[in-house]
C-alpha positions in Angstrom: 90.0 -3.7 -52.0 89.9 -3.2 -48.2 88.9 0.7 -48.8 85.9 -0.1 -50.4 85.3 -3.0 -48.4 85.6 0.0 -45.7 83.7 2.7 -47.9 80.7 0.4 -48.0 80.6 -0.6 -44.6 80.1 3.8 -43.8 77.9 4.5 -46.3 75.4 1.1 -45.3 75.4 2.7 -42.0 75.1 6.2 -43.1 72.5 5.0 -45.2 70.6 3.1 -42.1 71.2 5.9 -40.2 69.3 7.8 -42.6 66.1 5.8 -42.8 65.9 5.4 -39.1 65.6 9.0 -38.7 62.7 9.3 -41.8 60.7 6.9 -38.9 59.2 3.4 -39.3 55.9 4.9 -41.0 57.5 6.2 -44.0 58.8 3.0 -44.5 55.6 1.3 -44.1 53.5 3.8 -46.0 55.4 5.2 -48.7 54.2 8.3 -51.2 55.6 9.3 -54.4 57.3 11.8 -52.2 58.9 8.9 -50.2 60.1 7.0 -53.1 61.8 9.7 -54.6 63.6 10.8 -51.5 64.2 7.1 -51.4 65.5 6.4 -54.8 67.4 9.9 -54.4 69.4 8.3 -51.1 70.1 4.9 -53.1 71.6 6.5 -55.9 73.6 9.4 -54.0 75.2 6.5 -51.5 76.0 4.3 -54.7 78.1 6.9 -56.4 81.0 7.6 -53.9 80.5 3.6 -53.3 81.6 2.6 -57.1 83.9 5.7 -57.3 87.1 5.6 -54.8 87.3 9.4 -56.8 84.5 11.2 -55.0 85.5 12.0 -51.7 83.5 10.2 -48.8 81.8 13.0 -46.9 80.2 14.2 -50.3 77.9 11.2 -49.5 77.5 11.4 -46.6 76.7 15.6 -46.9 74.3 14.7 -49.5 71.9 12.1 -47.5 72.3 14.6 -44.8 70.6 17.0 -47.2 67.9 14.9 -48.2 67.2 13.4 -44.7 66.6 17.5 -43.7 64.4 17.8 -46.5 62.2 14.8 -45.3 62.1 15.8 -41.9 61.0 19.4 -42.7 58.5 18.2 -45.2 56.8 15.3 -43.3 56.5 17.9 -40.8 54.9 20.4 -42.8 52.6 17.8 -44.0 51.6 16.9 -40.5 51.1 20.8 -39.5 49.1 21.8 -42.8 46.6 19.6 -44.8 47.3 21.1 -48.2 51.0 20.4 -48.2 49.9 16.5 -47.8 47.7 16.7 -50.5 50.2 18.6 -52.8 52.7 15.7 -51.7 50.6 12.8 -51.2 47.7 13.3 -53.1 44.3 12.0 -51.5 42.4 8.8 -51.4 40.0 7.7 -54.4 36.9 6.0 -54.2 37.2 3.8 -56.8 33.5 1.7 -56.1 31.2 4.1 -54.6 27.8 2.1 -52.4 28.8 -0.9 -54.6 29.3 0.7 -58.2 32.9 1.5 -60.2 33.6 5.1 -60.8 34.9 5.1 -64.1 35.8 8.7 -64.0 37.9 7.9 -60.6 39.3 5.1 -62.7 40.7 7.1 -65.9 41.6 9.8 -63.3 44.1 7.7 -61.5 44.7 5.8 -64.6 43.9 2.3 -63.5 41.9 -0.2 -66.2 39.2 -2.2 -65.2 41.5 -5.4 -64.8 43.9 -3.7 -62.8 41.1 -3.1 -60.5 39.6 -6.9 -60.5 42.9 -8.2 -59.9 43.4 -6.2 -56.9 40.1 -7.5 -55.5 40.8 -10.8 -56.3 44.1 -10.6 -54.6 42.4 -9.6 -51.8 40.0 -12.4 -51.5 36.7 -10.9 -53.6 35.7 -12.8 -56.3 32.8 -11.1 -57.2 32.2 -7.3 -57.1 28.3 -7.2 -55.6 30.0 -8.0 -52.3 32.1 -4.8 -52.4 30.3 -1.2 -50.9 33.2 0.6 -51.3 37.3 0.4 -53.0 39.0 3.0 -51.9 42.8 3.4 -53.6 44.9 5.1 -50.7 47.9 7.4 -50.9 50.4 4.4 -50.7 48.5 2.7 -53.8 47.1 -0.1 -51.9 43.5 -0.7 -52.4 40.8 -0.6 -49.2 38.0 -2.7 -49.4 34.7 -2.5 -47.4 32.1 -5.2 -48.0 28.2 -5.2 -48.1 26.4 -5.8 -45.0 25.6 -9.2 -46.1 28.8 -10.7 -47.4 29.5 -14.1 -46.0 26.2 -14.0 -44.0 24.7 -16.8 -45.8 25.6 -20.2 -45.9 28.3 -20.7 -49.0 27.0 -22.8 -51.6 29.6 -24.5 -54.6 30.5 -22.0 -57.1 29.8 -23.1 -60.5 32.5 -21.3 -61.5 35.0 -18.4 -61.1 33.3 -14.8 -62.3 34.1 -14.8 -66.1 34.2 -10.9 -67.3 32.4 -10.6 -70.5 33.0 -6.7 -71.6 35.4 -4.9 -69.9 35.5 -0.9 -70.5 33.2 -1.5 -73.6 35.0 -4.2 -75.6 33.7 -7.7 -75.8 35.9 -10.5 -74.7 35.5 -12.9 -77.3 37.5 -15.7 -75.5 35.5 -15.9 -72.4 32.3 -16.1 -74.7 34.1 -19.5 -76.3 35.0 -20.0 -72.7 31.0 -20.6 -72.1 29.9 -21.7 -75.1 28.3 -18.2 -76.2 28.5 -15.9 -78.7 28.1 -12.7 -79.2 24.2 -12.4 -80.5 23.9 -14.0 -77.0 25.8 -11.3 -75.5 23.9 -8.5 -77.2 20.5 -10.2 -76.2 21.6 -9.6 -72.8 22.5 -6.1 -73.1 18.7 -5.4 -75.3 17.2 -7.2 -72.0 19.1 -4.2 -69.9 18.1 -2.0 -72.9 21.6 -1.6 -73.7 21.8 -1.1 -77.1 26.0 -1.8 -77.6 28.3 -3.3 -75.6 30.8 0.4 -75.7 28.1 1.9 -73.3 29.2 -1.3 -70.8 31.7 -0.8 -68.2 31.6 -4.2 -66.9 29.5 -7.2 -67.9 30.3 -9.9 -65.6 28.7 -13.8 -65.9 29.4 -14.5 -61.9 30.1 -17.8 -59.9 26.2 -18.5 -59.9 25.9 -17.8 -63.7 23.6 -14.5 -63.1 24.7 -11.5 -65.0 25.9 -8.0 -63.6 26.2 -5.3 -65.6 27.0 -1.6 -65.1 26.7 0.9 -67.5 29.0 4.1 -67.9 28.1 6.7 -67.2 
């Protein structure tokens, strides 16, 4: 019992030790590159941790190795651009001057609710206020508004933005929701001179009850 109350105790700090040296940013912005390494260095300290068999400084040698490999490659990525590409990948503009970029989407595999959650987790509601999405390296989504979001006065939404075809299929649900149907629906996409709703992206009914609508393209 007290050796692996012991063996613990080193490898937490070898561990520590190891994650100090990778820096605070690689922490705060982790890759795929990062997870791994980081995944690699839970699962190397774990196994001399549960086993009293493998011999300490196998361990501690192995996150030795894997700190080195971090160090070399976050400095290669800092000296040359294409290694950080190779490594990191590169941002995606998502919404380009206000309008999705479905071929952005399917390339970085992300569905259309995916992408209005994110939004809404970040406090927009309705996607005419957004210029530009940009998904960075780390996965976290960048958001830069139109010129004239919030510089109105706000006025009572009537309700939240209901989503009426998403990637070319009809939610039926959110039609019951407001008490239409789907002749309605297609009325609106003839108006657009849409003729069915699998050429629609997105179809949103928004907080004032106008419709938005973006084709693919």
């Amino acid at each position: 019992m007290v050796v692996v109350f012991l063996r613990s105790i080193v490898l937490y700090i070898a561990v520590l030790i190891s994650m100090r040296i990778m820096g605070k940013g690689e922490i705060a912005e982790m890759n795929c590159f990062d997870l791994v390494i980081t995944l690699l260095i839970a699962e190397v300290a774990s196994l001399p941790m549960e086993n009293n068999d493998i011999p300490m400084i196998n361990g501690i040698a192995a996150l030795t190795g894997l700190v080195a490999m971090q160090t070399i490659i976050s400095f290669l990525s800092l000296k040359f651009r294409k290694v950080s590409i190779v490594l990191s990948g590169k941002p995606s503009i998502l919404i380009n001057k206000g309008e999705i970029d479905y071929k952005e989407l399917k390339k970085e595999r992300v569905s259309i609710n995916e992408l209005l959650e994110q939004l809404r987790i970040q406090g927009y509601f309705n996607i005419k206020y957004i210029q530009y999405a940009i998904l960075e390296t780390d996965g976290s989504l960048s958001i830069v508004p139109t010129s004239n979001y919030n510089s109105t006065p706000s006025r009572p939404f009537y309700h939240l933005p209901i989503p009426l075809i998403l990637d070319g299929c009809v939610i039926k649900e959110n039609l019951k929701q407001i008490n239409k149907d789907e002749a309605w629906l297609d009325s609106i996409l003839k108006s657009h001179e849409i003729k069915k709703a699998k050429e629609v992206l997105l179809c949103i009914l928004d907080e004032y009850d106008k419709i938005l609508i973006q084709k693919k393209k």
